[in-house]
TIRO-2110 file (N, C-alpha, C; in Angstrom, 1 decimal):
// TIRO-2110
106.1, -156.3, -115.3, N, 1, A
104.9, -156.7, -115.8, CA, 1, A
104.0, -157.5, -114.8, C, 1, A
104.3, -157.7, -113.8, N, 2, A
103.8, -158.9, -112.9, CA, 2, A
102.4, -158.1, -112.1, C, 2, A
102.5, -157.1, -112.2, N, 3, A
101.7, -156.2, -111.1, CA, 3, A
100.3, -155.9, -112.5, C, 3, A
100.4, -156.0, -113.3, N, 4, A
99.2, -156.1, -114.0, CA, 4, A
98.9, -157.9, -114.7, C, 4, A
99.7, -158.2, -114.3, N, 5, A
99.2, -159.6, -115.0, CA, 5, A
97.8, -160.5, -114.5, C, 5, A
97.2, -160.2, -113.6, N, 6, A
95.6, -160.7, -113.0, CA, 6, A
94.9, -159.5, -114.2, C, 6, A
94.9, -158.4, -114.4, N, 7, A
94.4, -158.2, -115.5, CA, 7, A
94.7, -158.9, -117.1, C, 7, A
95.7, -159.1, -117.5, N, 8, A
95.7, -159.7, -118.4, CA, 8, A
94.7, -161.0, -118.7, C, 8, A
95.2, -161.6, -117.6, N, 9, A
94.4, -163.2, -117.2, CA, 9, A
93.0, -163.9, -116.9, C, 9, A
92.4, -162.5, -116.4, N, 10, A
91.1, -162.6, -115.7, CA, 10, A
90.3, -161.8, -117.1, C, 10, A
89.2, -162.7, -116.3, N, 11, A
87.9, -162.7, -117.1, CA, 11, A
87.1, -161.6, -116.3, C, 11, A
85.9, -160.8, -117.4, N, 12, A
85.0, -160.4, -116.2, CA, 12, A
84.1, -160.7, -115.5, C, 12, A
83.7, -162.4, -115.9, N, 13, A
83.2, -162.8, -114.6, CA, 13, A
84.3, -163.3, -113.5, C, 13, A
85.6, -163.4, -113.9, N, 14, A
85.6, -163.6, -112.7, CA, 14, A
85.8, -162.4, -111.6, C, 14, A
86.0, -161.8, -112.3, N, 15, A
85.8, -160.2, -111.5, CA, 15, A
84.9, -159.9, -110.9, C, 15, A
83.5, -160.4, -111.3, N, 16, A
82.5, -160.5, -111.1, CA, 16, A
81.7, -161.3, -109.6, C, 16, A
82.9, -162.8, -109.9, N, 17, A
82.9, -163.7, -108.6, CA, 17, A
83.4, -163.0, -107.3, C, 17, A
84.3, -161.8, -107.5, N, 18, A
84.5, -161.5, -106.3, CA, 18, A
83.5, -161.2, -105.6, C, 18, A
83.8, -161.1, -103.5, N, 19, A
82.8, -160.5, -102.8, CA, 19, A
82.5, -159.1, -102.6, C, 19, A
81.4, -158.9, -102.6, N, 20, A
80.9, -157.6, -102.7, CA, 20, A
81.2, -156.6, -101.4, C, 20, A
81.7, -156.1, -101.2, N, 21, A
81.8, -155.1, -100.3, CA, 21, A
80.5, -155.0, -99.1, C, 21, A
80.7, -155.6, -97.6, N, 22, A
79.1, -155.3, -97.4, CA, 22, A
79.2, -153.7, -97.0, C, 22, A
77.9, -153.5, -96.5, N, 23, A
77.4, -152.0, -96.3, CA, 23, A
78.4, -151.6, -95.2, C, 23, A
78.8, -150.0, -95.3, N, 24, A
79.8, -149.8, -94.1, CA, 24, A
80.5, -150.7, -94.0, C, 24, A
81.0, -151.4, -94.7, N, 25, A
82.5, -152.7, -94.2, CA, 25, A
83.9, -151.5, -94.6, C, 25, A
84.8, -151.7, -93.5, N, 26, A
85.8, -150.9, -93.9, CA, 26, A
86.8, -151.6, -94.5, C, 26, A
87.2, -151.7, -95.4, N, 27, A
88.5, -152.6, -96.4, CA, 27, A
89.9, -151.6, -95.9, C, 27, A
89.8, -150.8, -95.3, N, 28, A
91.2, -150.3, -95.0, CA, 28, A
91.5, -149.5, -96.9, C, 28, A
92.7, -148.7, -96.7, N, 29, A
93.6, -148.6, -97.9, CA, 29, A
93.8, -149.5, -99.2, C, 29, A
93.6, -149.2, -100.0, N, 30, A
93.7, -150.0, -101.7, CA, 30, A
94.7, -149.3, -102.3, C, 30, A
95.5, -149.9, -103.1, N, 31, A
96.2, -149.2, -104.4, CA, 31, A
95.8, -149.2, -105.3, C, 31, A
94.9, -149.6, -105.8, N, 32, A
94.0, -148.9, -107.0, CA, 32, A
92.7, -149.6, -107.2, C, 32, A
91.9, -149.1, -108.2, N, 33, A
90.5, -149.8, -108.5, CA, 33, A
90.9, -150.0, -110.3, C, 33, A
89.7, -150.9, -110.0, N, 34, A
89.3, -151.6, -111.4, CA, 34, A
88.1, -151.0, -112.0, C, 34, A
87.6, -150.7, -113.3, N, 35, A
86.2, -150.1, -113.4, CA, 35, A
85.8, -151.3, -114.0, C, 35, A
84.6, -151.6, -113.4, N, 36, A
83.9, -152.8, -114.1, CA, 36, A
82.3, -152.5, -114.7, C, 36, A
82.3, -152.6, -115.9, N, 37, A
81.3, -152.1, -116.6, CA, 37, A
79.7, -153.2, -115.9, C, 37, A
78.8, -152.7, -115.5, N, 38, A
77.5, -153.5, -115.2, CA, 38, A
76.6, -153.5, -116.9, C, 38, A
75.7, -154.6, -116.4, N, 39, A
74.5, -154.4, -117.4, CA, 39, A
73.0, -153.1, -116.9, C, 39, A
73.7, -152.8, -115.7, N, 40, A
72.5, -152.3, -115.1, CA, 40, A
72.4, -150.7, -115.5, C, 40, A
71.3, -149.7, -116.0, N, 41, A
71.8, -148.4, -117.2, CA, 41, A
70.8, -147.9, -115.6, C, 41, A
71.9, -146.8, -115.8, N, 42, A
71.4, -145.6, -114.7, CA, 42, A
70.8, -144.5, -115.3, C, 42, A
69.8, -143.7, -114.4, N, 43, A
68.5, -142.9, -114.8, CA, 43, A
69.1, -141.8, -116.0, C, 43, A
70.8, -142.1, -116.0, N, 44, A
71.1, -140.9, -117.3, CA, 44, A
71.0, -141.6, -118.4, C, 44, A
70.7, -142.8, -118.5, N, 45, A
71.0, -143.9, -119.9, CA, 45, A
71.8, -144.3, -119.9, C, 45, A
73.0, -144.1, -119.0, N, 46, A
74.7, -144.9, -119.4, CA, 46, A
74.7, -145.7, -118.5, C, 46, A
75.4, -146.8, -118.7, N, 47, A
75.6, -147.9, -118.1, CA, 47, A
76.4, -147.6, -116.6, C, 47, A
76.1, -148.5, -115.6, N, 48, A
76.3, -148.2, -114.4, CA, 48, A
77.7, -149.2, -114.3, C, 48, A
78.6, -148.7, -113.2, N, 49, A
80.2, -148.8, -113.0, CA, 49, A
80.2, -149.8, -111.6, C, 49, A
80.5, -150.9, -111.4, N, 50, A
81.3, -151.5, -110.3, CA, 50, A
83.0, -150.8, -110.0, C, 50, A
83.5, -151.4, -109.2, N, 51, A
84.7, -151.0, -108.8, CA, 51, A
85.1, -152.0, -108.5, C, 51, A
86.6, -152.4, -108.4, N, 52, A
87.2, -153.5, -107.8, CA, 52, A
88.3, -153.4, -107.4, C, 52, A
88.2, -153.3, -105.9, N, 53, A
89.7, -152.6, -105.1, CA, 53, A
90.6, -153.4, -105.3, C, 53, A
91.6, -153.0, -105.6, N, 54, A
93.3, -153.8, -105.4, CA, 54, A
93.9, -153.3, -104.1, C, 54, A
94.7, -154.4, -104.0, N, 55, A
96.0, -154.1, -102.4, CA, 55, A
97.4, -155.2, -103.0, C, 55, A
98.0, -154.5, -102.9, N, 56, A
99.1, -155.5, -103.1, CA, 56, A
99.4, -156.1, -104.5, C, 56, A
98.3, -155.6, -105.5, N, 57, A
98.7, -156.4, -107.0, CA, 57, A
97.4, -157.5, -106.7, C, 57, A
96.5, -157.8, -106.0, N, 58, A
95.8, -158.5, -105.5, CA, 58, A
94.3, -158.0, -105.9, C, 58, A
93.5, -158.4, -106.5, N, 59, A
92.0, -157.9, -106.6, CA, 59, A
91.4, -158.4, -105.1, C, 59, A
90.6, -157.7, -104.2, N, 60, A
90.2, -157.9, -103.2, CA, 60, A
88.6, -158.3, -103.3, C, 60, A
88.1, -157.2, -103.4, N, 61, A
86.3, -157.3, -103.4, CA, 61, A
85.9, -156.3, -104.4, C, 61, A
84.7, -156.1, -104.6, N, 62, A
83.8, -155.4, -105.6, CA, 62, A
83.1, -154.3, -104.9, C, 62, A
83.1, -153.3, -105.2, N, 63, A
82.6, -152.3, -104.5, CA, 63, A
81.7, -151.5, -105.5, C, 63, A
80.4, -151.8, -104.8, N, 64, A
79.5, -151.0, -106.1, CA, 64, A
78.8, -149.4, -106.0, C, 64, A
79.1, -149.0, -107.2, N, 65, A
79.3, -147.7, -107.7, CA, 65, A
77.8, -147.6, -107.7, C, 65, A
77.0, -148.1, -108.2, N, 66, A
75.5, -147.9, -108.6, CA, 66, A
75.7, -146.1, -109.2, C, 66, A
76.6, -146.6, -109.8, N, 67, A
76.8, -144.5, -110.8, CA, 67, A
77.2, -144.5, -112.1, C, 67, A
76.8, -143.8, -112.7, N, 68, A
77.5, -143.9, -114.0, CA, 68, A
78.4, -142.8, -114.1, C, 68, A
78.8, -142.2, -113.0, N, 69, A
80.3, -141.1, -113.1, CA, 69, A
81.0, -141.4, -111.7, C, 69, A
82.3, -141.5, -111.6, N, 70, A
83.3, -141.3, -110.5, CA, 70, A
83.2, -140.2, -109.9, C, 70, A
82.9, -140.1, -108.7, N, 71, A
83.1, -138.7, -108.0, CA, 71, A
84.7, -138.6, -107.3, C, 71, A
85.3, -138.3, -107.2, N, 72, A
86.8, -139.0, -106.2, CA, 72, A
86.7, -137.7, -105.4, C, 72, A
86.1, -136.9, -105.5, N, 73, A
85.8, -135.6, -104.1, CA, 73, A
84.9, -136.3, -103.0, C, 73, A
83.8, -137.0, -103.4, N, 74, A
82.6, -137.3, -103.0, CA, 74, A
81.6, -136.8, -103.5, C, 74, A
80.1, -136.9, -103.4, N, 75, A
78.9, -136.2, -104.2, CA, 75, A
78.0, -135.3, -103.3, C, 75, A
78.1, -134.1, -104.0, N, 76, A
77.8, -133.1, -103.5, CA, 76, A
78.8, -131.8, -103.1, C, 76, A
END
């Protein structure tokens, strides 16, 4: 249970507190993301998605989606 327990614990602001990813910054490899719901509603009406990389059981930074769908191919 140890590897989800910063989920249990955390808030979403603190999720929130993390740093943002800057432009072209390369973070290397992650083991998973977090979806983090924004207040901000994209041109389809649905609310727009942050991201928040994991490494190690560790939440790292916030990586913003500015999308309201996952692409995991890429877009286009």
């Amino acid at each position: 249970m140890n590897e989800i327990k910063f989920m249990q614990e955390w808030s979403i602001k603190e999720f929130q507190k993390l740093p943002m990813r800057g432009l072209n910054e390369d973070i290397g490899i992650f083991d998973s993301l977090i979806i983090l719901p924004t207040e901000e509603i994209h041109d389809s009406n649905f609310r727009c998605m942050d991201f928040i990389a994991v490494k190690n059981d560790i939440p790292v930074c916030r990586l913003s989606g500015c999308s309201d769908v996952i692409h995991f191919d890429g877009i286009g």
